[in-house]
DOLUMNU-750593 format. One line per 4 residues: number of its first residue (from 0); their letters; for each residue x, y, z of C-alpha. Coordinates in Angstrom, 2 decimals. Each point is the difference from the previous one (the first is absolute). Example, Ala and Ser with C-alpha at 12.3 -4.5 7.8 and 13.67 -1.06 7.14 Angstrom:
0> AS> 12.30,-4.50,7.80  1.37,3.44,-0.66
END
This chain:
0> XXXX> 118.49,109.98,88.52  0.05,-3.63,0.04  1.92,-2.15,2.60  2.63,-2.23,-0.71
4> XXXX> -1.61,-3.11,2.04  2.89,-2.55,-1.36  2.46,2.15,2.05  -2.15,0.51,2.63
8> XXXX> -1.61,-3.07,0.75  3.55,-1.81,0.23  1.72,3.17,1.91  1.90,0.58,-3.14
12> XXXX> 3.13,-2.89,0.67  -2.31,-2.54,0.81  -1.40,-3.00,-1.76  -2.35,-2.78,-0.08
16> XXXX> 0.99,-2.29,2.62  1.05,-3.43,-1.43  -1.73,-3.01,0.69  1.37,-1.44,3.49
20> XXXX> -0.44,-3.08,1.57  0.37,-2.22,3.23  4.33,0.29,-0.26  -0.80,4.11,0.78
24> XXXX> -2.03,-0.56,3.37  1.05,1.83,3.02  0.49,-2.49,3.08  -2.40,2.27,1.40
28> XXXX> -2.36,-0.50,-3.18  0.47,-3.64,0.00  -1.31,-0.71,3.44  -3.14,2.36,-0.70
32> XXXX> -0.40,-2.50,-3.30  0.54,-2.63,1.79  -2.64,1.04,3.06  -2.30,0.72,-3.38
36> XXXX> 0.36,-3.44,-1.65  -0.09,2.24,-3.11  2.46,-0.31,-2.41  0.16,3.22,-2.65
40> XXXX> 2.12,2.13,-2.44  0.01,3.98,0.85  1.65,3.35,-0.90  3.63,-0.19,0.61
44> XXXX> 1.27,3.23,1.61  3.40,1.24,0.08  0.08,2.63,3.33  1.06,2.79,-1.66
48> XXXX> -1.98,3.02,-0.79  0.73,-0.27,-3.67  -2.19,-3.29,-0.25  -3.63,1.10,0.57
52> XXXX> -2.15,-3.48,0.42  -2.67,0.17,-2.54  -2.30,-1.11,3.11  1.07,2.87,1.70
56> XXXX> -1.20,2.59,-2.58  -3.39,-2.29,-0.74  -0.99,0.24,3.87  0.79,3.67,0.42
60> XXXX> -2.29,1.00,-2.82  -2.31,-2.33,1.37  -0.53,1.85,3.01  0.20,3.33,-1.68
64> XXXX> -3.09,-1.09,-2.45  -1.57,-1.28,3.06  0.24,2.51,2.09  0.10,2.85,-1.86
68> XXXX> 0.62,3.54,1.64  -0.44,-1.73,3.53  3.02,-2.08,0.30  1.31,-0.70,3.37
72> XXXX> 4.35,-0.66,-0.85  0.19,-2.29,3.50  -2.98,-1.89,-0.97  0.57,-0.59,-3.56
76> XXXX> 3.92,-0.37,0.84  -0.84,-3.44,2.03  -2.27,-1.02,-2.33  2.21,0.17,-2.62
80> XXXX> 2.44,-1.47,1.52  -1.76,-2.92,1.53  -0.97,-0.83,-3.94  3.24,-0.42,-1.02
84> XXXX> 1.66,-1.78,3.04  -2.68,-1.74,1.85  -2.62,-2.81,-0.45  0.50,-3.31,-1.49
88> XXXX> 1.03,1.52,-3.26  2.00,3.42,0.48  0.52,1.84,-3.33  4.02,0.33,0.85
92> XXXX> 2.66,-1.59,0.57  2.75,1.81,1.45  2.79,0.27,3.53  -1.88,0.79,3.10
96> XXXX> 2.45,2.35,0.61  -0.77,2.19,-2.89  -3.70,0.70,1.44  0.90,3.82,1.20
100> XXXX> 0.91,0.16,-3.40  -3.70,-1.39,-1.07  -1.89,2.30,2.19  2.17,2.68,-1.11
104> XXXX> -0.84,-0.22,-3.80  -3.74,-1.18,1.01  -0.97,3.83,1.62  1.81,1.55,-2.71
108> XXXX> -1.74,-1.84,-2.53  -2.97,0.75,1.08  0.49,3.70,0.38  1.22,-0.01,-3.46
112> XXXX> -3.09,-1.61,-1.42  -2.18,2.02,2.03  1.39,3.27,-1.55  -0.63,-1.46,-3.62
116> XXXX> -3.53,-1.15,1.10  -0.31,3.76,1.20  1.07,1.62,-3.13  -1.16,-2.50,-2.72
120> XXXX> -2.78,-2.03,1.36  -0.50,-3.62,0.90  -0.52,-1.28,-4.05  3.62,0.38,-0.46
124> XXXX> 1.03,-1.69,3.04  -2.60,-2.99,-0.58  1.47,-0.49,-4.15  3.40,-0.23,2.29
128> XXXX> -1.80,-2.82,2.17  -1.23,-1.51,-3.15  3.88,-0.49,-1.31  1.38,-0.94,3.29
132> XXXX> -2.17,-3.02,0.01  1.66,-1.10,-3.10  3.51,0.44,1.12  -0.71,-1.61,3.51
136> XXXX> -1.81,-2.90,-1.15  3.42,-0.82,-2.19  1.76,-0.42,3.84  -3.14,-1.71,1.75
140> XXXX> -0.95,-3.63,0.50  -3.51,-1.48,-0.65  -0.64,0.47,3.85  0.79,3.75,-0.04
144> XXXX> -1.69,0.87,-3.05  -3.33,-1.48,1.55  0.50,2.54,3.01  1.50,2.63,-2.35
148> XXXX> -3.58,0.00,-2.32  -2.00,0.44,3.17  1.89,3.00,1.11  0.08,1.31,-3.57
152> XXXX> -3.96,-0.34,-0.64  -0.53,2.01,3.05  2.48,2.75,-1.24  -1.57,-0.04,-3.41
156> XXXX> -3.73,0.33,1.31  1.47,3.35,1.55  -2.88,-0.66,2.80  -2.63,-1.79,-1.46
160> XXXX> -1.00,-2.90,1.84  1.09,-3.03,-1.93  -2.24,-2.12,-2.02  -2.22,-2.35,2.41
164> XXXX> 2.21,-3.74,0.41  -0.77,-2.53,-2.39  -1.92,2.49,-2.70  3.12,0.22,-1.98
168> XXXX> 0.52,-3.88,-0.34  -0.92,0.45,-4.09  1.85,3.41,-0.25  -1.56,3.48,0.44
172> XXXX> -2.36,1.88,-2.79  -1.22,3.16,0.81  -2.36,1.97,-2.37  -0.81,4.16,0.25
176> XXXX> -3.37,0.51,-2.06  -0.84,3.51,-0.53  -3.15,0.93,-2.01  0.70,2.50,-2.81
180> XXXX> -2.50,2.44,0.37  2.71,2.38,1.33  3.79,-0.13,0.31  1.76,-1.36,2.69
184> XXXX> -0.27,2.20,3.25  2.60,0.29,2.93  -2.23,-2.22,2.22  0.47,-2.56,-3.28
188> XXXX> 3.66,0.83,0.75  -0.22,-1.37,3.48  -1.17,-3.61,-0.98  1.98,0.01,-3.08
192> XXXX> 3.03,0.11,1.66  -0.88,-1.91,2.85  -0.74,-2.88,-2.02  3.47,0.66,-2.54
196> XXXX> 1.71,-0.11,3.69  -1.61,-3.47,0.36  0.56,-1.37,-3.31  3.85,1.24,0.16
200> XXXX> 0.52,-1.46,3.38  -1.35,-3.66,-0.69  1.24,-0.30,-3.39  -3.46,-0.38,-1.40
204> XXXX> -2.27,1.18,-3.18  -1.93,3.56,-0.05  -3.16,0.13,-2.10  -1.03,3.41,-0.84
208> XXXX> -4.22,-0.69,-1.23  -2.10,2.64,-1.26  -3.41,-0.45,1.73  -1.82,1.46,-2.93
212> XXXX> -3.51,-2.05,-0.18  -2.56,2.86,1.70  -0.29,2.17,-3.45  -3.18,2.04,2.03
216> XXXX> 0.82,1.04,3.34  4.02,-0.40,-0.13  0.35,0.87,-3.53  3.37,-1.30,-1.53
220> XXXX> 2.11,3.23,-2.38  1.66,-1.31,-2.38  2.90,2.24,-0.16  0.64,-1.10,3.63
224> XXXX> 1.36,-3.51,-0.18  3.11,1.13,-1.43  0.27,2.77,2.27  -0.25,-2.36,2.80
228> XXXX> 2.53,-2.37,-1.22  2.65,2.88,-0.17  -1.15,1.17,3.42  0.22,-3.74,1.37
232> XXXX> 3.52,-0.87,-1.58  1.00,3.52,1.51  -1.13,-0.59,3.52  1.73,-3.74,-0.07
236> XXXX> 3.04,0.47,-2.03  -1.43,-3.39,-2.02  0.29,0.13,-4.26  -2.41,-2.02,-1.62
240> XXXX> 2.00,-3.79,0.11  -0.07,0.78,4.11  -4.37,-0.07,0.50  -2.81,-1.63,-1.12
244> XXXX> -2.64,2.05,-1.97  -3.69,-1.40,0.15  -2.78,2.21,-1.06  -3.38,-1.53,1.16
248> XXXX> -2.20,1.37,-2.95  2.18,-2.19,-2.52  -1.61,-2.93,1.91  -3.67,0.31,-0.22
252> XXXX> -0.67,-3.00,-1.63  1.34,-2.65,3.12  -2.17,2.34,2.38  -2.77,-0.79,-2.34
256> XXXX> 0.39,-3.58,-0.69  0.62,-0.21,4.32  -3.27,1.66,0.40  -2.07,-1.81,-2.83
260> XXXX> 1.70,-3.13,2.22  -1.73,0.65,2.78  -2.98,1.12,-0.92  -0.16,-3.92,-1.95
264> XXXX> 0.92,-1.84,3.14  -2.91,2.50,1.81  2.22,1.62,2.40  -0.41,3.05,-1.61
268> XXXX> -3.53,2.41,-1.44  -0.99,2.84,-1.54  -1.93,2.86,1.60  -0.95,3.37,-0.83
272> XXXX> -1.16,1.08,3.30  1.40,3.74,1.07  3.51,-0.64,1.96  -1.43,2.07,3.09
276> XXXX> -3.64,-1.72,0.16  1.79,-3.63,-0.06  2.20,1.09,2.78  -2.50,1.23,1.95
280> XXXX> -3.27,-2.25,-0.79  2.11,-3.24,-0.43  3.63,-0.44,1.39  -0.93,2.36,3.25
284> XXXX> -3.47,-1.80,0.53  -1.59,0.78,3.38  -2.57,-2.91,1.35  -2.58,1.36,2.00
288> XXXX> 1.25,-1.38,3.14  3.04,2.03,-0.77  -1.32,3.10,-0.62  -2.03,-0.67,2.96
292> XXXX> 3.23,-0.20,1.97  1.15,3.14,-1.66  2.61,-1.22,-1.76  1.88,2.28,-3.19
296> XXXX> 0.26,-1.64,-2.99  3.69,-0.58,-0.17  -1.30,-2.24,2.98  -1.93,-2.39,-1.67
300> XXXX> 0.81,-3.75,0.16  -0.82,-0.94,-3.44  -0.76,1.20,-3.60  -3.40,-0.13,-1.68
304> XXXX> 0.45,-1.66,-3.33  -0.21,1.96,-3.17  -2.41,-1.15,-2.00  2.01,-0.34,-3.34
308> XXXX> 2.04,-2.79,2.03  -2.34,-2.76,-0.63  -0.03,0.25,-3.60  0.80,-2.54,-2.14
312> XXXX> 3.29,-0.25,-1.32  -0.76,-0.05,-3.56  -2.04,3.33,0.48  3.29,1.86,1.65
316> XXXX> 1.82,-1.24,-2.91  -2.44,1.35,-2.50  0.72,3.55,1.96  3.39,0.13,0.62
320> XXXX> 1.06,-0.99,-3.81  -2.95,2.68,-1.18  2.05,2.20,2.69  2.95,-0.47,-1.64
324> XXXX> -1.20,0.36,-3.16  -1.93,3.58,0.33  0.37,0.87,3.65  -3.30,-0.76,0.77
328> XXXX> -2.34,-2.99,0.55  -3.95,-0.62,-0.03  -1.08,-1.17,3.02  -2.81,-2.50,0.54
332> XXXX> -2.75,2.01,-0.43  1.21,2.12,-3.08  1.26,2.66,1.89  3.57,1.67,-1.62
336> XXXX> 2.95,-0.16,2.96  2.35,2.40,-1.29  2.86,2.45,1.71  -1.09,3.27,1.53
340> XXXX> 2.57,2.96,-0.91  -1.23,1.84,3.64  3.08,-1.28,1.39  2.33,1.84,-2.67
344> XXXX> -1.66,3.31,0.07  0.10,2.86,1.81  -3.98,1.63,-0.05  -3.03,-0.56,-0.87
348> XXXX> -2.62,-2.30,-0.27  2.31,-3.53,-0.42  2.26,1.34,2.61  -2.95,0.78,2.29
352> XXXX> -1.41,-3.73,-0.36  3.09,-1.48,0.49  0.60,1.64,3.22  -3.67,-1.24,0.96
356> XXXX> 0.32,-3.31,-1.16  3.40,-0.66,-0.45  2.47,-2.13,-3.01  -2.15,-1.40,-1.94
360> XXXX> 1.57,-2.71,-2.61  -0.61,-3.56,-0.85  2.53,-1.74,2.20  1.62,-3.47,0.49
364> XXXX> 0.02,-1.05,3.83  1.78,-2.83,1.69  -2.29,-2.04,2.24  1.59,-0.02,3.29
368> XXXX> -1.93,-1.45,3.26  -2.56,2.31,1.49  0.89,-0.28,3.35  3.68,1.86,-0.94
372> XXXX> 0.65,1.97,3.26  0.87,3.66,-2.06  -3.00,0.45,-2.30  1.94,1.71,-2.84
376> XXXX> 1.09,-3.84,-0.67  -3.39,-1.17,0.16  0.58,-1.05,-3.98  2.43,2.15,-1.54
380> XXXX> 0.37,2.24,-3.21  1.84,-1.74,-2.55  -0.85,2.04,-3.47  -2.05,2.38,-0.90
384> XXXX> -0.91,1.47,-3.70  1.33,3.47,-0.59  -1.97,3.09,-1.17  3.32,1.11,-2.08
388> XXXX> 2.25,-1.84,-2.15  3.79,-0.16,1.23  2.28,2.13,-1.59  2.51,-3.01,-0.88
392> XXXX> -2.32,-2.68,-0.65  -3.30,-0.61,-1.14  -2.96,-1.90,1.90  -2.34,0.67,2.57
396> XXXX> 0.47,-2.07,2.53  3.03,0.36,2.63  1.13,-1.21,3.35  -0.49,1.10,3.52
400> XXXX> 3.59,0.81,1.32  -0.28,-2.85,2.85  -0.97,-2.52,-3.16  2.88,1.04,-2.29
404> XXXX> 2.31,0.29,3.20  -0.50,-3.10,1.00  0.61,-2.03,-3.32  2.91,2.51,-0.74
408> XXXX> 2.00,-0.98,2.63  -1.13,-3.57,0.11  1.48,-0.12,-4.25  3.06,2.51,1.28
412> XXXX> 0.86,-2.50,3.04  0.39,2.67,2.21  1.17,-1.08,3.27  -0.70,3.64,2.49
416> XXXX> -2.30,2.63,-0.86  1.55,3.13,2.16  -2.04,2.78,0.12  -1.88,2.88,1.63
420> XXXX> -2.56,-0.78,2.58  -2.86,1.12,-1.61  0.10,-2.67,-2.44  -0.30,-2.34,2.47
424> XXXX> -3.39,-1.40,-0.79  1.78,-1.97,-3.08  1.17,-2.44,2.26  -4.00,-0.95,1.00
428> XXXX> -1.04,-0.52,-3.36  2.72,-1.75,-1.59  -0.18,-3.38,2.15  -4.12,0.19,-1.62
432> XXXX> 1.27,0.13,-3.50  2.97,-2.03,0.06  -2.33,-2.51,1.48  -2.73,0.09,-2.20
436> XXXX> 2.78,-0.23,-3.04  1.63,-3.53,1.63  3.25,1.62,0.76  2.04,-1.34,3.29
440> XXXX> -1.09,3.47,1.97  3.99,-1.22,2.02  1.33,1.31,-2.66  -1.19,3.93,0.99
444> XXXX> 2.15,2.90,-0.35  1.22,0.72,3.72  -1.69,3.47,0.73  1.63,2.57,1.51
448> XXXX> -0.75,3.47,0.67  1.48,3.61,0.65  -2.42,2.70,1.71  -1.74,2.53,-2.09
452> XXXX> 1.96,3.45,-0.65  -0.69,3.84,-0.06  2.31,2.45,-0.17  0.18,2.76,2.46
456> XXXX> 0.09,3.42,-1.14  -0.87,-0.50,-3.65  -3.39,0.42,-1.44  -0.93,0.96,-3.85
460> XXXX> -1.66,2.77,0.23  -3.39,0.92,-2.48  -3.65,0.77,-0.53  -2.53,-2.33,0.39
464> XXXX> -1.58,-0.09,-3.43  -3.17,-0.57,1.78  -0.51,2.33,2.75  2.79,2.65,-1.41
468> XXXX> 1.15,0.01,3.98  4.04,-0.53,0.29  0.85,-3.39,0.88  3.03,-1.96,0.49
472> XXXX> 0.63,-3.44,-0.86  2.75,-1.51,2.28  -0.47,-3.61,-1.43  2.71,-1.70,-1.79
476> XXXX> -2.24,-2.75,-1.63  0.36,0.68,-4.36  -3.78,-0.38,-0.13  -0.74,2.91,2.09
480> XXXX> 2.62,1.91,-1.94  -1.55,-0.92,-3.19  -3.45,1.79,0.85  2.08,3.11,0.51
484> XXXX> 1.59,-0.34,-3.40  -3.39,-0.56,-1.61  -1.72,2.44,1.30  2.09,2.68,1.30
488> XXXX> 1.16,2.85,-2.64  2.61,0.67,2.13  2.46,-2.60,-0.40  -0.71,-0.39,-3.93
492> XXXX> -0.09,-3.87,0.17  3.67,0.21,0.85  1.22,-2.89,2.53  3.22,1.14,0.27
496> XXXX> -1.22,3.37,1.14  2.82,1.08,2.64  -2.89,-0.32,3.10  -0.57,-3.60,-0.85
500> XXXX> 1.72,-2.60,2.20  0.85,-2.02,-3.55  2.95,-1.95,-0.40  -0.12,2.04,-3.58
504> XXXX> -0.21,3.36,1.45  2.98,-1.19,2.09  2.14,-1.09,-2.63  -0.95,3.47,-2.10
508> XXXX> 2.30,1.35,3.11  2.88,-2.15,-1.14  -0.09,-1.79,3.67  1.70,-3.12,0.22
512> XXXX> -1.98,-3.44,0.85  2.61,-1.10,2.50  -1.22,2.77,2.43  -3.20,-1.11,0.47
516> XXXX> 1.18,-3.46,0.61  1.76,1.37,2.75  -2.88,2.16,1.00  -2.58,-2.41,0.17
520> XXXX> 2.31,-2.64,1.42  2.22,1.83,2.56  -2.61,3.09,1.09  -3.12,-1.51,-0.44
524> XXXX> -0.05,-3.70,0.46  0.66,-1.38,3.83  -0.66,3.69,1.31  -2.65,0.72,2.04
528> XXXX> -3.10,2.44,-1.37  -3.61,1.09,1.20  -2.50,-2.29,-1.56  -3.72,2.24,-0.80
532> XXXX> -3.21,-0.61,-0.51  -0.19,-1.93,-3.25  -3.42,1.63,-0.97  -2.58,2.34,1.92
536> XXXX> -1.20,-0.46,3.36  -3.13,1.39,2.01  -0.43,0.12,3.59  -3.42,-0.50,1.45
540> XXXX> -2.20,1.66,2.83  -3.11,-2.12,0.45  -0.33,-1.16,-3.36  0.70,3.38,-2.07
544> XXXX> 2.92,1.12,-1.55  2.07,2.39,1.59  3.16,-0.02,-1.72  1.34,-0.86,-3.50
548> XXXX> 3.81,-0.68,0.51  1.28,0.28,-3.48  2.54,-2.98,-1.42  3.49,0.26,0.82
552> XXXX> -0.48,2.81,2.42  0.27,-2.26,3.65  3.00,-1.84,1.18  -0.92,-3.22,1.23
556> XXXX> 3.50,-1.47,1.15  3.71,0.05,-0.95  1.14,-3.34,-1.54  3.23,-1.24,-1.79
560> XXXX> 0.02,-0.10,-4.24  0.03,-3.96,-0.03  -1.05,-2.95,-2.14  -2.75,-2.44,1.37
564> XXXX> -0.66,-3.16,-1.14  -3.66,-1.27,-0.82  -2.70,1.98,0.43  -0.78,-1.65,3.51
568> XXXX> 2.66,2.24,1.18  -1.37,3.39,-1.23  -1.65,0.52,2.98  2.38,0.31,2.43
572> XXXX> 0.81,3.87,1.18  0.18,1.83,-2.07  -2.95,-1.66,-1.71  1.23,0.00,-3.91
576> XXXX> -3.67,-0.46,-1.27  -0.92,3.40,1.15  2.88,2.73,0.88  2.24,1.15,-2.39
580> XXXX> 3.45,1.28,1.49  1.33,3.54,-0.74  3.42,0.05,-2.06  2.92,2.78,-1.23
584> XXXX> -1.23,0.87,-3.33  3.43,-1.07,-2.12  0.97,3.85,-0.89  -0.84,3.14,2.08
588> XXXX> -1.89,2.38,-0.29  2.11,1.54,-2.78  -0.12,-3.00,-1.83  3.10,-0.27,0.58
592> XXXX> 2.08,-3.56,1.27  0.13,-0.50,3.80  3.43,0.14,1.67  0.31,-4.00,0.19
596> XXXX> 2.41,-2.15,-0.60  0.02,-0.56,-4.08  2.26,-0.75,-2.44  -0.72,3.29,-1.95
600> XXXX> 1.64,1.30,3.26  3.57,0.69,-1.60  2.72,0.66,2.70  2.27,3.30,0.09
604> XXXX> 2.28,-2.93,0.05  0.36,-3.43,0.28  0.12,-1.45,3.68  3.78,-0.85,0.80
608> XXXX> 0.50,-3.70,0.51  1.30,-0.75,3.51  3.60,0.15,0.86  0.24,-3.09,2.15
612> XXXX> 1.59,0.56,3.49  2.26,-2.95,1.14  -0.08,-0.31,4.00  2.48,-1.04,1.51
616> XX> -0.09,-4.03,0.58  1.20,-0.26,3.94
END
């Protein structure tokens, strides 16, 4: 049953207040303008209980959104109230005498719009913000509507910290860039909407980009980009004129001509060296004075040089265009550098050298200085040749993610990359490549960050396919999900299998998308959670092993859902780089949808507008 929010929103006899001037001032009003030195139109307002201010009904669903099921009346009364008739630039211009009255139709407002938020959820309420701001602006000067967008933004962002000051000088682009090697899951969900909640609130552009260039490890399914278009329109209520669409495979060529770039200007080389013995030989290099000192190899001070990074340019050439050509290269001594398959199967002999040894593949690595303080950037991975074709495109030769990241949303001009915390060591690399490319590394996306997710109480239960033991998988990640639907007979290679936290099994219930905006923004997001154990811990007795405390089995600390900006600030308690925090799965354990505010939440009957109570003026 759909509300009539014309009626409502003007009490049913009111209407827009006209435009009113400096001829309508109060005495009273006039000597707080004149105190102010502020000269200003504002909402005319009547004194009667049949003229609702628009201002009125825009702060009282303010502080409903913002306070959700914990609003204090007093609190949120004066606030109210000091919005409309205080400061340099009150929203109303009315008699003093009429501000019983005021107060009087401020509580009731605000127990009105706290029964709709109670039975249909705070979407509806916000789309009611959304047309308010219209209407208002129509009675507000230039100096109001300044103050009016900063109070809007904040109701918009519905408690996400607002975009840091000054990185939304050129407007705001924000980008969600799922792989298709599996359909969107509900922890997709999370940062999907997130970002949509972003985009919506600053006005700005949202790209959706398929990160589809790994076709080994993170194999792209073709029948899956579509699938994930219909799931991403669903979760943001966006057709296709209202995103971007970018799918990274379509631009192999500019990765390749970047690459072939630096590799002619020598800042880049080939190597065929395994992935694990460069790492541990070369960029976590141990002097003998250090080892003497007993130091681990993440504590070396500087890199060992890989001995393919002296050759001559025209000999890395020579490889990487042979790479590109076959997907292999001969390297100075005759020997054939081609892709292993170990890393794509399962048993057997190439799967047992590969765990020895390690990726093997010709790849393309950026020269970065030696003496890097994290060794992982000691020289970085920018391509690599594949051991299988992609299913979309032909060629052998494909980007590392932080390579085709980086140039992505340098060409896409995206202004703040918002997403989980494990992703965070993006923001190391890119400065390297941007660098080593000659683009102004000021112009960065602004990184920002929400912790990593679980869900408590929900598991997929299943044999291990290797051990036959019963396991349970309680990640939400798609590429854990996808070994499950490759290998296990159970679930029949169905993603939408009603155990799977997939937006796709969710819409197969018929659920609405507006409840899990409001579930991820009112229940989970600003509420405080345990934060576990990100991945296995021992404890220690003299050296030996005593315990084995299994991954997400340890609370570490309680901690708020928040955004952080930069990864300098991961750190801080709870330390985002290694605990995940513990949240409400979005249905129960029925599969059913939580009792939370929603908009699929239909009333027994609409909530009664307020009959407004004239006191007595004394």
């Amino acid at each position: 049953m759909a509300l009539d929010w014309n009626k409502i929103l003007v009490g049913g006899a009111g209407v827009i207040a006209a435009f009113k001037g400096m001829d309508y001032l109060t005495s009273s009003t006039r000597k707080d303008l004149k105190q102010s030195k502020s000269i200003f139109d504002a909402e005319d307002w009547n004194g009667t209980s049949d003229d609702i201010p628009l201002a009125l009904n825009y702060f009282c669903i303010s502080e409903v959104l913002k306070e959700k099921d914990n609003i204090n009346y007093r609190e949120a009364l004066k606030r109210v109230q000091g919005k409309m008739m205080g400061g340099k630039t009150p929203f109303l211009i009315f008699d003093r005498n009429n501000t019983k009255m005021l107060m009087n139709m401020i509580t009731q407002r605000l127990e009105y719009y706290a029964r709709v938020y109670q039975s249909n959820g705070g979407n509806e309420l916000e789309q009611e913000l959304i047309d308010l701001k219209v209407a208002l602006m129509a009675v507000s000067s230039n100096e109001l509507r300044t103050y009016f967008e900063d109070l809007a933004l904040k109701v918009q962002l519905r408690g996400l910290m607002p975009l840091p000051e000054g990185t939304t000088n050129d407007g705001v682009r924000v980008r969600f860039a799922p792989n298709p090697n599996g359909p969107l899951s509900m922890g997709h969900s999370f940062g999907i909407i997130i970002n949509n909640t972003y985009a919506n609130a600053y006005n700005g552009k949202y790209v959706l980009r398929f990160d589809d260039t790994d076709p080994d490890q993170k194999r792209p399914l073709r029948e899956l980009y579509p699938q994930i278009i219909e799931e991403f329109q669903f979760l943001t209520d966006r057709d296709e004129e209202e995103y971007e669409l970018q799918i990274a495979s379509e631009n192999k060529e500019r990765y390749i001509a970047l690459a072939r770039r630096l590799i002619s200007e020598g800042n880049a080389y080939i190597s065929c060296i395994p992935h694990s013995v460069f790492a541990e030989k070369y960029q976590q290099y141990l002097t003998p004075e250090e080892i003497a000192l007993g130091k681990s190899p993440q504590g070396s001070a500087q890199a060992k040089p890989n001995p393919d990074r002296n050759k001559s340019v025209e000999t890395n050439l020579r490889q990487f265009d042979e790479m590109v050509k076959d997907g292999t290269y001969l390297s100075e001594d005759g020997t054939l550098c081609s892709p292993t398959e170990g890393h794509i199967l399962t048993s057997g002999e190439g799967r047992e050298i590969y765990e020895k040894v390690g990726t093997i593949v010709p790849t393309v690595w950026l020269k970065t200085p030696l003496d890097t303080g994290k060794s992982k950037l000691r020289d970085i991975k920018l391509m690599r040749a594949t051991a299988r074709t992609h299913p979309n495109e032909s060629g052998w030769v494909w980007p590392y993610l932080n390579f085709q990241g980086a140039i992505d949303d340098h060409d896409l001009k995206i202004t703040h990359m918002i997403r989980g915390s494990d992703l965070w060591e993006t923001e190391e690399a890119y400065p390297f490549i941007w660098e080593a490319l000659g683009w102004d590394t000021a112009k960065l996306p602004t990184f920002m960050y929400w912790p990593r997710l679980f869900f408590k109480d929900f598991s997929i239960p299943y044999t291990d396919f290797i051990s036959g033991l019963p396991a349970e998988l309680k990640a939400i990640g798609t590429s854990k999900m996808a070994l499950l639907i490759a290998n296990q007979p159970e679930f029949n290679g169905n993603w939408c299998n009603s155990s799977f936290p997939t937006v796709c099994s969710y819409m197969e219930k018929g659920y609405p998308s507006k409840y899990l905006t409001d579930f991820w923004l009112d229940n989970v997001w600003g509420q405080t959670f345990p934060f576990f154990n990100g991945t296995e811990m021992v404890e220690r007795k003299g050296g030996k092993i005593i315990k084995k405390i299994p991954a997400l089995s340890k609370i570490m600390t309680k901690g708020k859902i928040k955004m952080r900006e930069g990864m300098s600030n991961l750190s801080a308690k709870p330390n985002l780089t290694k605990l995940q925090a513990q949240v409400p799965y979005p249905l129960n354990k029925e599969g059913e949808l939580r009792d939370v505010p929603s908009i699929i939440h239909i009333p027994n009957q609409v909530p009664t507008p307020p009959q407004i109570n004239t006191p007595m003026i004394v």
